[in-house]
C-alpha positions in Angstrom: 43.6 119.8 -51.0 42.9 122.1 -48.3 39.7 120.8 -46.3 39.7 124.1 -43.8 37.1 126.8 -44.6 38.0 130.1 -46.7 39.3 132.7 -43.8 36.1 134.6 -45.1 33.6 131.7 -44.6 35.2 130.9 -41.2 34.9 134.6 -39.9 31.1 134.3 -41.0 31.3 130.9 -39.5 32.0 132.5 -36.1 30.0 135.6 -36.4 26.6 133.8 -37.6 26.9 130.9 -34.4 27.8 134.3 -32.0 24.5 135.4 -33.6 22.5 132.3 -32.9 23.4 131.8 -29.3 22.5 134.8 -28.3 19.0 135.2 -30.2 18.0 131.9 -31.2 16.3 130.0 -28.3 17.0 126.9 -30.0 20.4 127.3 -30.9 20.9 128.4 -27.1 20.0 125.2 -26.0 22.2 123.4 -28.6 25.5 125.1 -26.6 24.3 125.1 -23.4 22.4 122.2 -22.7 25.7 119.6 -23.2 27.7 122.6 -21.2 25.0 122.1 -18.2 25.5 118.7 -18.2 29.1 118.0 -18.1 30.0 121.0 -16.1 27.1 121.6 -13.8 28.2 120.2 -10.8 31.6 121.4 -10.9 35.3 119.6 -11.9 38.1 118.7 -9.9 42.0 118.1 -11.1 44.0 115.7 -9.3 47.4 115.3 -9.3 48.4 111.0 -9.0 51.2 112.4 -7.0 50.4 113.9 -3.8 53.1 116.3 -3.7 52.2 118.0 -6.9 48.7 118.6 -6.3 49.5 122.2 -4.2 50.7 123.5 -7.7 47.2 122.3 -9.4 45.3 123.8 -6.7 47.4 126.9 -7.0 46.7 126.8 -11.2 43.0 126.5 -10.4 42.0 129.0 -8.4 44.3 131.6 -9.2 43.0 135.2 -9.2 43.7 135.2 -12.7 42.9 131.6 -13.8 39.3 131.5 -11.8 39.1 128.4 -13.6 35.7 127.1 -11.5 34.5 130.8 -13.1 35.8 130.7 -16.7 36.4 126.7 -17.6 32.4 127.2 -18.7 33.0 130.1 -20.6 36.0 128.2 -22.5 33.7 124.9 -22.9 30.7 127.1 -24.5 33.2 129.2 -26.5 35.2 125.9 -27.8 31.6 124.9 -29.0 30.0 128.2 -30.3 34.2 128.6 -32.2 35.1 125.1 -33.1 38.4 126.2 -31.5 40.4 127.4 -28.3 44.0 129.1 -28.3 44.8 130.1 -24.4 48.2 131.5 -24.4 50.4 130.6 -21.2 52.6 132.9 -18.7 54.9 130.8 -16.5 57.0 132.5 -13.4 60.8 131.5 -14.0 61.1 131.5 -10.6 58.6 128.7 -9.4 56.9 127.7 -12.6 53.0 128.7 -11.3 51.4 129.0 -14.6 48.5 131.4 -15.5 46.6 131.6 -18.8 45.7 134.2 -21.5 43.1 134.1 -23.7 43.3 135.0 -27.8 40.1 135.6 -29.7 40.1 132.8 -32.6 39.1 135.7 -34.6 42.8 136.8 -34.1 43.9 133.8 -35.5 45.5 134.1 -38.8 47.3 130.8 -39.6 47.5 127.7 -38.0 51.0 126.2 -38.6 51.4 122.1 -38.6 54.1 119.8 -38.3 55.5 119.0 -42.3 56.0 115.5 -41.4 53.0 115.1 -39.6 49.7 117.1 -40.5 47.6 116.5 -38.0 49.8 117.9 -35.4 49.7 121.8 -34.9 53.3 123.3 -33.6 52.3 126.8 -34.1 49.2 129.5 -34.2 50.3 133.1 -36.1 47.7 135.9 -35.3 46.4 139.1 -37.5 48.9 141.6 -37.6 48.2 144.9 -35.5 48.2 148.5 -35.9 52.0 148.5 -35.9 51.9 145.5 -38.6 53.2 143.3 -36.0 52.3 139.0 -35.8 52.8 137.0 -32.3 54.0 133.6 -32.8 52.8 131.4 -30.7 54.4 127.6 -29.8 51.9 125.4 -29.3 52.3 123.3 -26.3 52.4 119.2 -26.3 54.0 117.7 -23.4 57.3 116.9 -23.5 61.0 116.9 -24.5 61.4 119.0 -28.3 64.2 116.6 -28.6 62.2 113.1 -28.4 58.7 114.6 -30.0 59.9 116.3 -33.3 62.7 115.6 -36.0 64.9 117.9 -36.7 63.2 120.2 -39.2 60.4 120.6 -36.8 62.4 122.3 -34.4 63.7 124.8 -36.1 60.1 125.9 -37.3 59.4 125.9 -33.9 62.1 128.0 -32.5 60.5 130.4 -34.9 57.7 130.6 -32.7 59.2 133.3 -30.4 56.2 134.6 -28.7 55.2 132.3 -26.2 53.7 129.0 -25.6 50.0 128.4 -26.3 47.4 126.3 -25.9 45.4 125.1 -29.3 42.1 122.9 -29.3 39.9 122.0 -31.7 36.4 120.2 -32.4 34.2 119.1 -35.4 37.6 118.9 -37.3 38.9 116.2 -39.7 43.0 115.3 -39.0 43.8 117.1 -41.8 42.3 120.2 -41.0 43.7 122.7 -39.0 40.6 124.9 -37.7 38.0 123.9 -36.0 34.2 124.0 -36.3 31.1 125.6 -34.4 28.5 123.2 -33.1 25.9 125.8 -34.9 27.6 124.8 -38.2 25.5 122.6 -39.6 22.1 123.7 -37.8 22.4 127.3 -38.6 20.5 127.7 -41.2 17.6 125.4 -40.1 17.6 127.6 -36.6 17.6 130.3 -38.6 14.4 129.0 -41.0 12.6 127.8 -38.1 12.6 131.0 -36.1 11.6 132.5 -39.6 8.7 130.3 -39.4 7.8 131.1 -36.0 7.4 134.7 -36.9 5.1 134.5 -39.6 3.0 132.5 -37.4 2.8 135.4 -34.6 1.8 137.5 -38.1 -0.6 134.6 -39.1 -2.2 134.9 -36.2 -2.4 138.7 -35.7 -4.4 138.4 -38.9 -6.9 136.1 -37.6 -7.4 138.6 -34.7 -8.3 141.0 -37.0 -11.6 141.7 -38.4 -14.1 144.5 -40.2 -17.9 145.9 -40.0 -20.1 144.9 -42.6 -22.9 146.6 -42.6 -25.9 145.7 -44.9 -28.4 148.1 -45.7 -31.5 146.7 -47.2 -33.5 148.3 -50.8 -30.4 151.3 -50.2 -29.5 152.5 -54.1 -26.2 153.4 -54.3 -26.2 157.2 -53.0 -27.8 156.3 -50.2 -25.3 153.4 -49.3 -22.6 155.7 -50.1 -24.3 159.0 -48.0 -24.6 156.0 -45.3 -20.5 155.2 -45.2 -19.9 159.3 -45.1 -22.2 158.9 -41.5 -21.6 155.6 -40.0 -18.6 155.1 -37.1 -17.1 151.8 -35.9 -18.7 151.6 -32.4 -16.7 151.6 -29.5 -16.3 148.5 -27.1 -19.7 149.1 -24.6 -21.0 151.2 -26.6 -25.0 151.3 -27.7 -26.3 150.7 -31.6 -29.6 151.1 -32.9 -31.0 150.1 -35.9 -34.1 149.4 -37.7 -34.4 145.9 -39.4 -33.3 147.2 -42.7 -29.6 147.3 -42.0 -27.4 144.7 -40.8 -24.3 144.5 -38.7 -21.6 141.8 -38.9 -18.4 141.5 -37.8 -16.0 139.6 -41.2 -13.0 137.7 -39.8 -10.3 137.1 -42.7 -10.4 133.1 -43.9 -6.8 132.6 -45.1 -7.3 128.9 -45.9 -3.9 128.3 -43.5 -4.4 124.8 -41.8 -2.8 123.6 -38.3 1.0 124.5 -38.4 2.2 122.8 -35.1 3.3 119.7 -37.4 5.1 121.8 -39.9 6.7 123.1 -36.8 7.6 120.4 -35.2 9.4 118.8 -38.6 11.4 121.9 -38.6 12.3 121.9 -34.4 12.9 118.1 -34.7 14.9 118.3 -37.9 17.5 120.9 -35.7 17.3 119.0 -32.4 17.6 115.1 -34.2 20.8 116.7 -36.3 22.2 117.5 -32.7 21.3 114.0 -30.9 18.9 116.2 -28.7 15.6 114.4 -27.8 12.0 116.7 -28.8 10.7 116.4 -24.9 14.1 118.3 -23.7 12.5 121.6 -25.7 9.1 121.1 -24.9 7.8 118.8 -27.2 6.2 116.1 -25.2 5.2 114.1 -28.2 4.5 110.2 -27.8 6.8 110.1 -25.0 6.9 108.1 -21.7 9.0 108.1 -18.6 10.0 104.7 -20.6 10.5 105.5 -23.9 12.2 109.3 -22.1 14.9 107.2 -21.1 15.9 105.1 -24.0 15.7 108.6 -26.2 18.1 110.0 -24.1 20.6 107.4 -24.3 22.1 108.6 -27.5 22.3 112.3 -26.6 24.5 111.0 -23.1 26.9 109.1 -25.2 27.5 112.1 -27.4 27.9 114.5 -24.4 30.3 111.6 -22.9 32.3 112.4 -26.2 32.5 115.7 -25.6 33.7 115.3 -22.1 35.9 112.6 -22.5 37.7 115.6 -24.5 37.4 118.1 -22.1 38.9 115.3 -19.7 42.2 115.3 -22.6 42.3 119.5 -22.1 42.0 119.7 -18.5 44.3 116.7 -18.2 47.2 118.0 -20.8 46.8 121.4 -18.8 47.5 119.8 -15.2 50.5 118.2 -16.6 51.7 120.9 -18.3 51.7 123.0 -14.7 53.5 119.8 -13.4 55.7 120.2 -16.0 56.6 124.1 -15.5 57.5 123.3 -11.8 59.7 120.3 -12.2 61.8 122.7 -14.5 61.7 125.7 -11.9 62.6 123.1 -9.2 65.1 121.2 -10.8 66.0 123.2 -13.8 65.4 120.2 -16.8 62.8 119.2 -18.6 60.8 115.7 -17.1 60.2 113.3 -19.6 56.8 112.6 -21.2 56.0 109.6 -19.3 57.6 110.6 -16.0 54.6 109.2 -13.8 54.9 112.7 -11.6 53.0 114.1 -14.8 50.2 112.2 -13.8 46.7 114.2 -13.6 43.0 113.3 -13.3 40.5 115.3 -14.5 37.1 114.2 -12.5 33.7 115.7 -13.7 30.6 115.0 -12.1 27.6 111.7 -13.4 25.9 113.9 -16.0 22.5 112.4 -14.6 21.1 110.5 -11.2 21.8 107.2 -11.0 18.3 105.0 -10.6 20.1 102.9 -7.8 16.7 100.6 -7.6 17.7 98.7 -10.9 20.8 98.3 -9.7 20.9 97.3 -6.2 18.1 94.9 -7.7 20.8 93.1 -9.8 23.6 93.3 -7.0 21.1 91.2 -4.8 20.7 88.6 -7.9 24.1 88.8 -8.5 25.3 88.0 -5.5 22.8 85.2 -5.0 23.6 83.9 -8.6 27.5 83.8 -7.8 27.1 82.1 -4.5 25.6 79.1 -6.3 28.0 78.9 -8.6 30.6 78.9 -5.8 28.7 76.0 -3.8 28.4 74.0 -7.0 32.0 74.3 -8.4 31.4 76.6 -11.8 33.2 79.6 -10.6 36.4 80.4 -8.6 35.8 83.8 -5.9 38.2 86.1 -8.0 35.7 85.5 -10.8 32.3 86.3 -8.1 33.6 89.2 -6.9 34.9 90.6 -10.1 31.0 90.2 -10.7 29.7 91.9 -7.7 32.5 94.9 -8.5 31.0 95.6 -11.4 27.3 95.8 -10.1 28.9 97.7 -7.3 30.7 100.0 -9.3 27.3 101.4 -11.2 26.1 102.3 -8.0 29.1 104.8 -7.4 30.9 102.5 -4.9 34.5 101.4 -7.1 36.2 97.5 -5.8 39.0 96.7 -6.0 38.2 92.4 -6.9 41.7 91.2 -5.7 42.0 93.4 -2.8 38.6 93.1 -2.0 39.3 89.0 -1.7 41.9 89.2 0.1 40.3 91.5 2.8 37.2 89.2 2.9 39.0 86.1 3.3 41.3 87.8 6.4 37.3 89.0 8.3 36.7 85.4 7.3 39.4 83.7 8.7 39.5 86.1 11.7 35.6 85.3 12.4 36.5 81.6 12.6 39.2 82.4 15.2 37.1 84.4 17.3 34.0 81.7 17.3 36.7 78.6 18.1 37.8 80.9 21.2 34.4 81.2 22.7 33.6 77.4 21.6 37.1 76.3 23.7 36.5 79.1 26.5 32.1 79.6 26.9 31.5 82.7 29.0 34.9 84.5 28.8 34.0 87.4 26.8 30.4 87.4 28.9 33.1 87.7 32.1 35.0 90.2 30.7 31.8 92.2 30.0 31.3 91.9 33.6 
């Protein structure tokens, strides 16, 4: 059973969220709002060894790549899609890599692995003018040989136009297309701008409003000789009247009661169905700086989801460039754990640390562990595995073992120093001199 959407439904798919983002505030801030905070400050990619990072930096800022330019673009597009397919150009000669990008509305098939579903081997696009379909590999790290049987292979070797890169979100492991973000919401944007609308008419009918002019012991000819004469006066203007006729101005009643909790059901309904809090689109609500905080807990660990992905993309990219110069350089393919292939993808603290709380409990940590030292409960490895930890939530990473070892060396060396000037009063105060 397939559990992919009809070709049909997924084109709509596409189109509708395309829609949203760019007309729907709300849906706006459902694909940008995650992309802000996971990308605003900027990624780097680090090569573990040092003599590989030149070909990263190379990959990453060149002319064609622009990756600090167009890694948002492919974040909010892998969102607003449900899916990614970036195909590769590698020079023979050194193996520099630069990317293409293919519109998942080209995307005709998906191909996957017949021993293993959940692995894609191959992406086969609409056919052209000419009635021609590229075939593109898709890349995954490593030896064909040690990563496929035999029946795999040859489907891949079919696969003649290329190497590609294929990602995914809001799929199941059977599936093999991806899903928008705007999926799910779209209709309930939709409906909720709807609703907004006919409040702006709502209200254009309370603005409006009529003369009613009462004319007192008037028969009916008269009344109707007096509508043939009268005018609706002009702003500023001067009327006079005797006592027999009366003016009033007749706003319409339409019986509509307050609609900013109708409102707020529908905006809340959208933003809880994407972990976003009500205060982050202006709906202040019952909330505190307190209770701000503990709402947005939720909403962070879904973002760190979503980056901890990216993290996997950026990551299989970096060794994939490794990879292309090892075989330029040496002319065979490295193995998929070679530890050369090693990459880091490092992306900024998606909010300001509140260092207060924390270099509170460093101070009670540290005091805590030195008692338990000085009364036998705890070994040192154990107290400054502690403190590391504290340490580490205020941005500054220890190493425990290391960090021991150092500390014992300052100690020991401190001792050494205070037993000279003990032994020897008023050297160093002579050498001074």
């Amino acid at each position: 059973m397939s559990r992919d959407l009809s070709p049909l439904s997924q084109d709509r798919m596409r189109e509708a969220a395309l829609y949203l983002w760019d007309a729907n505030l709300l849906a706006n801030r459902i694909i940008e709002l995650p992309l802000a905070y996971m990308l605003g400050e900027g990624v780097e990619l680090r090569a573990t060894d040092p003599q590989m990072q030149a070909a990263i930096t190379r990959f990453w800022n060149d002319p064609i790549n622009q990756m600090d330019v167009k890694l948002p673009k492919k974040v909010r597009e892998l969102a607003l899609f449900g899916e990614q397919c970036w195909p590769t150009f590698v020079n023979e000669m050194n193996g520099h890599v630069r990317l293409g990008y293919l519109d998942p509305a080209l995307i005709a098939t998906v191909v996957v692995d017949p021993d293993n579903a959940e692995q894609p081997i191959g992406v086969v696009t609409v056919k052209d003018r000419k009635g021609t379909a590229r075939r593109y590999r898709v890349i995954v790290n490593g030896p064909e040989a040690d990563l496929f049987t035999e029946r795999t292979r040859q489907i891949r070797e079919t696969f003649t136009d290329g190497e590609c890169f294929f990602f995914t979100v809001n799929d199941l492991s059977v599936s093999r297309r991806g899903r928008s973000d705007l999926r799910a919401p779209a209709d309930w944007v939709d409906a909720y701008d709807q609703f907004l609308f006919g409040e702006i008419e709502r209200y254009n009918f309370l603005r409006a409003f009529v003369w009613d002019v009462t004319i007192a012991g008037a028969d009916e000819a008269k009344v109707r000789q007096k509508a043939r004469e009268i005018k609706s006066p002009r702003a500023g203007s001067v009327r006079v009247h005797n006592e027999q006729e009366v003016w009033k101005a007749e706003s319409p009643d339409i019986k509509a009661g307050d609609t900013a909790e109708g409102a707020r059901l529908f905006r809340n309904h959208v933003l809880g169905g994407s972990t976003i809090p009500e205060h982050w689109f202006g709906g202040g609500g019952d909330v505190n700086r307190s209770t701000g905080e503990s709402m947005g807990e939720p909403t962070f660990k879904t973002f760190s989801l979503r980056q901890r992905y990216l993290k996997h993309v950026l990551e299989m990219m970096g060794r994939y460039v490794i990879r292309q110069k090892m075989k330029a350089e040496i002319d065979d393919e490295p193995a998929w754990d070679d530890a050369r292939l090693a990459v880091e993808a490092r992306f900024p603290e998606m909010t300001a640390r509140d260092t207060t709380r924390y270099a509170a409990a460093l101070a009670q940590v540290v005091t805590g562990v030195a008692i338990a030292i000085d009364k036998g409960l705890m070994t040192e490895a154990t107290a400054v595995a502690l403190v590391a930890t504290i340490a580490g939530q205020l941005g500054v990473e220890i190493d425990p073992k290391k960090e021991l070892e150092d500390a014992r060396k300052a100690a020991a060396d401190r001792r050494a120093r205070q037993a000279d000037e003990d032994a020897f009063p008023g050297v160093n105060d002579l050498g001074a001199a």
